[in-house]
C-alpha positions in Angstrom: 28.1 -13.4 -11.3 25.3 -15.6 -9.8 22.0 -13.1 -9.0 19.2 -14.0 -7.4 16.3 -12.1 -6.1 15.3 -12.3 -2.6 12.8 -10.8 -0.6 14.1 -9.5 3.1 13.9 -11.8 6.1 16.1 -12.0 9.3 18.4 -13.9 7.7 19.6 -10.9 5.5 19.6 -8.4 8.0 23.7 -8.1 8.1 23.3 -7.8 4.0 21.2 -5.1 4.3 22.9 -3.3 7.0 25.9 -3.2 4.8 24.7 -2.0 2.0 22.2 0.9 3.2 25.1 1.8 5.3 27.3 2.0 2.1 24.8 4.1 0.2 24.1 6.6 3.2 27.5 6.5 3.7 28.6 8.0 0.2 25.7 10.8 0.3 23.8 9.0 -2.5 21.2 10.9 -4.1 19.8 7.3 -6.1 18.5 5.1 -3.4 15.3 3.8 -3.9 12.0 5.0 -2.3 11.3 1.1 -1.7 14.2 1.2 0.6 14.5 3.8 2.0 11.2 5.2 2.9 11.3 3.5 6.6 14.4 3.3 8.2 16.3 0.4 8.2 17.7 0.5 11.8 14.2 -0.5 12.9 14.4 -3.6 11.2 11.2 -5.3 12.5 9.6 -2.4 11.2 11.3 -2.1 8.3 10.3 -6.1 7.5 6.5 -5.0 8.4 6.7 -2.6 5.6 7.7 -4.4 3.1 4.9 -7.3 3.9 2.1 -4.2 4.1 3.4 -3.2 0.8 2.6 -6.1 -0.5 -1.2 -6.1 0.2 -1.3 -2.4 -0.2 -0.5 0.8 1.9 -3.4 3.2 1.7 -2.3 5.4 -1.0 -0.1 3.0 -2.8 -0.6 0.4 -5.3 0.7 -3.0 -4.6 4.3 -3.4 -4.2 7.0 -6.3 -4.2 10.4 -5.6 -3.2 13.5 -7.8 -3.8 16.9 -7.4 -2.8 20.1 -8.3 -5.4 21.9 -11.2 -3.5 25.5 -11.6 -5.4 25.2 -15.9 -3.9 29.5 -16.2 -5.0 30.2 -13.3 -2.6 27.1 -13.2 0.3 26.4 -9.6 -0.4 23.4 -7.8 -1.3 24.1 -5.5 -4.4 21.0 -3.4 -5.1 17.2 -3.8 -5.0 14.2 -3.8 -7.3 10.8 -2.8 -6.5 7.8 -3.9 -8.6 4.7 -2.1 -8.8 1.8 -5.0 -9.2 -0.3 -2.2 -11.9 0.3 1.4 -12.5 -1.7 4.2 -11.0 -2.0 8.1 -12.6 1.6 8.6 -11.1 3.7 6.0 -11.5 2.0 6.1 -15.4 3.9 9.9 -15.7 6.8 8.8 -14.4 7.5 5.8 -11.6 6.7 2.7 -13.7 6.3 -0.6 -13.0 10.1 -1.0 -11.7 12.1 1.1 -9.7 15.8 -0.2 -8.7 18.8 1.0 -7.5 22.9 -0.8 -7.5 25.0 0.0 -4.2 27.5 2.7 -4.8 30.5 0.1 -5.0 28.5 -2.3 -7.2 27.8 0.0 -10.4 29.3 -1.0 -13.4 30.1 -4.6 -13.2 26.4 -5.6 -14.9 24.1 -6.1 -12.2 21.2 -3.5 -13.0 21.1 -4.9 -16.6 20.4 -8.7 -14.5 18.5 -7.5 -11.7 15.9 -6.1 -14.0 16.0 -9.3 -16.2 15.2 -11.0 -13.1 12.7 -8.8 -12.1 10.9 -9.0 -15.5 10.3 -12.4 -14.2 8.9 -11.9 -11.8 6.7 -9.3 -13.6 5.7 -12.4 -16.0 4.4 -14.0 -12.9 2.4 -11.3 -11.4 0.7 -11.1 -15.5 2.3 -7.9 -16.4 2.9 -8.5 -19.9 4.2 -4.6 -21.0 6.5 -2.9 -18.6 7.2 0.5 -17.9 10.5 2.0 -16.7 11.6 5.4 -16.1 14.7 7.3 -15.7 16.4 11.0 -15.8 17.5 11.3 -19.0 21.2 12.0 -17.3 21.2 8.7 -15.9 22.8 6.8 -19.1 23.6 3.8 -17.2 20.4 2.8 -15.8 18.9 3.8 -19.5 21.3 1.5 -21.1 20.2 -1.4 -18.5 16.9 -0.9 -19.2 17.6 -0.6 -23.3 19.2 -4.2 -22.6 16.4 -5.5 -21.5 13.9 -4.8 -24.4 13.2 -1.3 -23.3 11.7 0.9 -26.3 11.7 4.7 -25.6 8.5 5.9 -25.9 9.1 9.6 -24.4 10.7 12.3 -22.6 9.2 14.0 -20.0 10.0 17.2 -17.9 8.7 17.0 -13.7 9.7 19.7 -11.8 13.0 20.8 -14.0 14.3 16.9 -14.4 13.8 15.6 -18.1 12.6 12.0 -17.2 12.7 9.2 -20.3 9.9 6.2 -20.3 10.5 3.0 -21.8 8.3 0.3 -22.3 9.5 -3.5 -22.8 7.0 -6.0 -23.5 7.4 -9.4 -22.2 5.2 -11.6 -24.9 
Protein backbone atom coordinates (compact mmCIF):
# COMPACT_ATOMS: atom_id res chain seq x y z
CA UNK A 1 0.00 0.00 0.00
CA UNK A 2 1.68 3.39 -0.97
CA UNK A 3 -0.72 6.55 0.54
CA UNK A 4 -0.33 9.82 0.02
CA UNK A 5 -2.28 12.78 0.78
CA UNK A 6 -3.30 15.06 -1.86
CA UNK A 7 -5.25 18.05 -2.04
CA UNK A 8 -7.99 18.20 -5.15
CA UNK A 9 -6.93 19.80 -8.47
CA UNK A 10 -8.08 19.00 -12.10
CA UNK A 11 -5.91 16.44 -12.40
CA UNK A 12 -7.91 14.20 -9.88
CA UNK A 13 -11.21 14.98 -11.04
CA UNK A 14 -11.75 11.20 -12.66
CA UNK A 15 -10.53 9.97 -8.90
CA UNK A 16 -13.00 11.82 -7.35
CA UNK A 17 -15.79 11.15 -9.64
CA UNK A 18 -15.32 7.51 -8.99
CA UNK A 19 -15.26 7.47 -5.68
CA UNK A 20 -18.18 9.92 -4.66
CA UNK A 21 -20.08 8.02 -7.25
CA UNK A 22 -19.18 4.79 -5.36
CA UNK A 23 -20.24 6.09 -1.96
CA UNK A 24 -23.63 7.75 -3.33
CA UNK A 25 -23.99 4.81 -5.10
CA UNK A 26 -24.18 2.31 -2.06
CA UNK A 27 -26.59 4.74 0.03
CA UNK A 28 -23.76 5.55 2.44
CA UNK A 29 -24.71 7.19 5.51
CA UNK A 30 -20.56 7.95 6.48
CA UNK A 31 -19.38 10.37 3.93
CA UNK A 32 -17.73 13.21 5.13
CA UNK A 33 -19.25 16.73 5.53
CA UNK A 34 -15.81 17.96 3.80
CA UNK A 35 -16.91 16.22 0.80
CA UNK A 36 -19.88 16.31 0.48
CA UNK A 37 -21.29 19.52 1.51
CA UNK A 38 -21.06 21.04 -2.27
CA UNK A 39 -21.68 18.85 -4.95
CA UNK A 40 -19.16 17.39 -6.73
CA UNK A 41 -20.69 17.45 -10.27
CA UNK A 42 -19.90 21.18 -10.15
CA UNK A 43 -16.39 20.57 -9.96
CA UNK A 44 -15.13 24.22 -10.39
CA UNK A 45 -17.21 24.91 -7.57
CA UNK A 46 -16.50 22.22 -5.76
CA UNK A 47 -12.46 23.10 -6.16
CA UNK A 48 -13.50 26.85 -4.96
CA UNK A 49 -14.68 25.39 -1.81
CA UNK A 50 -12.23 23.64 -0.72
CA UNK A 51 -9.63 26.79 -1.37
CA UNK A 52 -12.36 29.16 0.67
CA UNK A 53 -12.16 26.57 3.28
CA UNK A 54 -8.91 27.06 3.69
CA UNK A 55 -8.86 30.80 4.61
CA UNK A 56 -12.21 30.38 6.35
CA UNK A 57 -15.97 30.21 5.35
CA UNK A 58 -17.89 32.59 7.57
CA UNK A 59 -19.01 30.35 10.21
CA UNK A 60 -16.30 27.81 10.01
CA UNK A 61 -12.91 27.52 11.37
CA UNK A 62 -10.13 26.94 8.95
CA UNK A 63 -10.15 23.83 7.10
CA UNK A 64 -7.72 21.56 4.93
CA UNK A 65 -8.93 18.82 3.03
CA UNK A 66 -6.91 15.84 1.51
CA UNK A 67 -7.87 13.10 -0.55
CA UNK A 68 -6.37 9.24 0.01
CA UNK A 69 -4.48 8.55 -3.30
CA UNK A 70 -3.69 4.58 -3.34
CA UNK A 71 -0.29 5.82 -6.00
CA UNK A 72 0.13 1.49 -6.87
CA UNK A 73 -3.45 1.48 -8.12
CA UNK A 74 -4.49 5.50 -9.32
CA UNK A 75 -7.41 5.54 -7.11
CA UNK A 76 -8.59 7.79 -4.54
CA UNK A 77 -9.57 5.73 -1.36
CA UNK A 78 -11.09 8.12 1.22
CA UNK A 79 -10.44 11.69 2.49
CA UNK A 80 -9.44 13.53 5.61
CA UNK A 81 -10.38 16.93 6.66
CA UNK A 82 -8.39 18.87 9.26
CA UNK A 83 -9.72 21.48 11.22
CA UNK A 84 -6.72 24.30 11.69
CA UNK A 85 -8.09 24.85 15.84
CA UNK A 86 -11.27 23.83 17.41
CA UNK A 87 -14.25 25.95 17.99
CA UNK A 88 -17.31 25.29 20.82
CA UNK A 89 -18.59 22.53 18.39
CA UNK A 90 -16.17 20.66 16.87
CA UNK A 91 -14.67 20.68 20.93
CA UNK A 92 -18.25 18.51 21.79
CA UNK A 93 -17.91 16.48 19.13
CA UNK A 94 -16.21 17.11 15.42
CA UNK A 95 -12.56 17.38 16.38
CA UNK A 96 -9.66 18.27 14.78
CA UNK A 97 -10.09 15.32 12.02
CA UNK A 98 -12.89 14.11 10.32
CA UNK A 99 -12.36 11.19 7.52
CA UNK A 100 -14.15 8.80 5.76
CA UNK A 101 -12.70 5.21 3.47
CA UNK A 102 -14.91 4.58 0.15
CA UNK A 103 -17.37 1.78 0.65
CA UNK A 104 -15.05 -0.82 -1.32
CA UNK A 105 -11.87 0.34 0.48
CA UNK A 106 -12.79 -0.40 4.23
CA UNK A 107 -10.86 -2.90 5.81
CA UNK A 108 -7.63 -3.30 4.05
CA UNK A 109 -5.82 -0.44 6.60
CA UNK A 110 -6.25 2.79 5.00
CA UNK A 111 -8.09 4.90 7.74
CA UNK A 112 -5.44 3.68 10.36
CA UNK A 113 -2.64 5.46 7.42
CA UNK A 114 -4.69 8.20 6.29
CA UNK A 115 -4.93 9.55 9.81
CA UNK A 116 -1.16 8.83 10.35
CA UNK A 117 -0.63 10.93 7.49
CA UNK A 118 -2.91 13.42 8.49
CA UNK A 119 -1.33 13.72 11.98
CA UNK A 120 1.38 15.10 9.84
CA UNK A 121 0.18 17.26 8.53
CA UNK A 122 -1.45 18.39 11.87
CA UNK A 123 2.34 18.62 13.16
CA UNK A 124 2.82 21.16 10.51
CA UNK A 125 -0.13 23.39 11.00
CA UNK A 126 1.41 23.33 15.21
CA UNK A 127 -1.41 21.18 16.49
CA UNK A 128 0.43 19.31 19.04
CA UNK A 129 -2.94 17.38 20.83
CA UNK A 130 -5.49 16.08 18.50
CA UNK A 131 -8.97 15.44 18.91
CA UNK A 132 -11.06 12.74 17.17
CA UNK A 133 -14.52 11.68 17.47
CA UNK A 134 -16.63 8.81 16.57
CA UNK A 135 -20.14 6.92 17.33
CA UNK A 136 -19.38 4.68 19.71
CA UNK A 137 -20.93 1.89 17.06
CA UNK A 138 -18.32 2.69 14.68
CA UNK A 139 -15.57 0.16 16.03
CA UNK A 140 -13.45 0.40 13.02
CA UNK A 141 -12.87 3.96 12.81
CA UNK A 142 -12.26 3.75 16.83
CA UNK A 143 -9.77 1.13 16.37
CA UNK A 144 -7.96 3.43 13.59
CA UNK A 145 -7.97 6.15 15.63
CA UNK A 146 -6.74 3.86 18.92
CA UNK A 147 -3.78 3.03 16.40
CA UNK A 148 -2.73 6.12 16.06
CA UNK A 149 -2.14 7.17 19.82
CA UNK A 150 -5.75 7.92 20.39
CA UNK A 151 -6.60 7.98 24.41
CA UNK A 152 -10.34 7.93 25.12
CA UNK A 153 -11.10 10.65 27.06
CA UNK A 154 -15.11 10.34 26.99
CA UNK A 155 -18.49 9.41 25.79
CA UNK A 156 -20.80 11.59 24.85
CA UNK A 157 -24.67 11.45 23.91
CA UNK A 158 -25.90 14.29 20.85
CA UNK A 159 -29.25 13.86 19.79
CA UNK A 160 -29.68 9.93 20.80
CA UNK A 161 -25.95 8.96 19.12
CA UNK A 162 -23.33 8.05 22.00
CA UNK A 163 -20.27 9.77 20.34
CA UNK A 164 -16.61 8.70 21.92
CA UNK A 165 -13.56 11.52 21.90
CA UNK A 166 -10.09 10.63 21.76
CA UNK A 167 -7.22 12.72 22.06
CA UNK A 168 -3.61 11.73 20.66
CA UNK A 169 -0.83 13.94 21.29
CA UNK A 170 1.79 14.42 18.81
CA UNK A 171 4.91 15.51 21.15
Amino acid sequence: MLLVLVKLSNEYRTHLNEMMDEWFLAKEKIVPYSIRRIDYKDFEKYLQGFEEEEHGVPGFVPATTFFGLDTERNIFIGAVNIRHHLNESLLLNGGHIGDGVRPSERRKGYATKMIALALDECRKLGIDRVLMVCDKSNIGSAKSIINNGGVLENEIEIDGNVEQRYWISLI
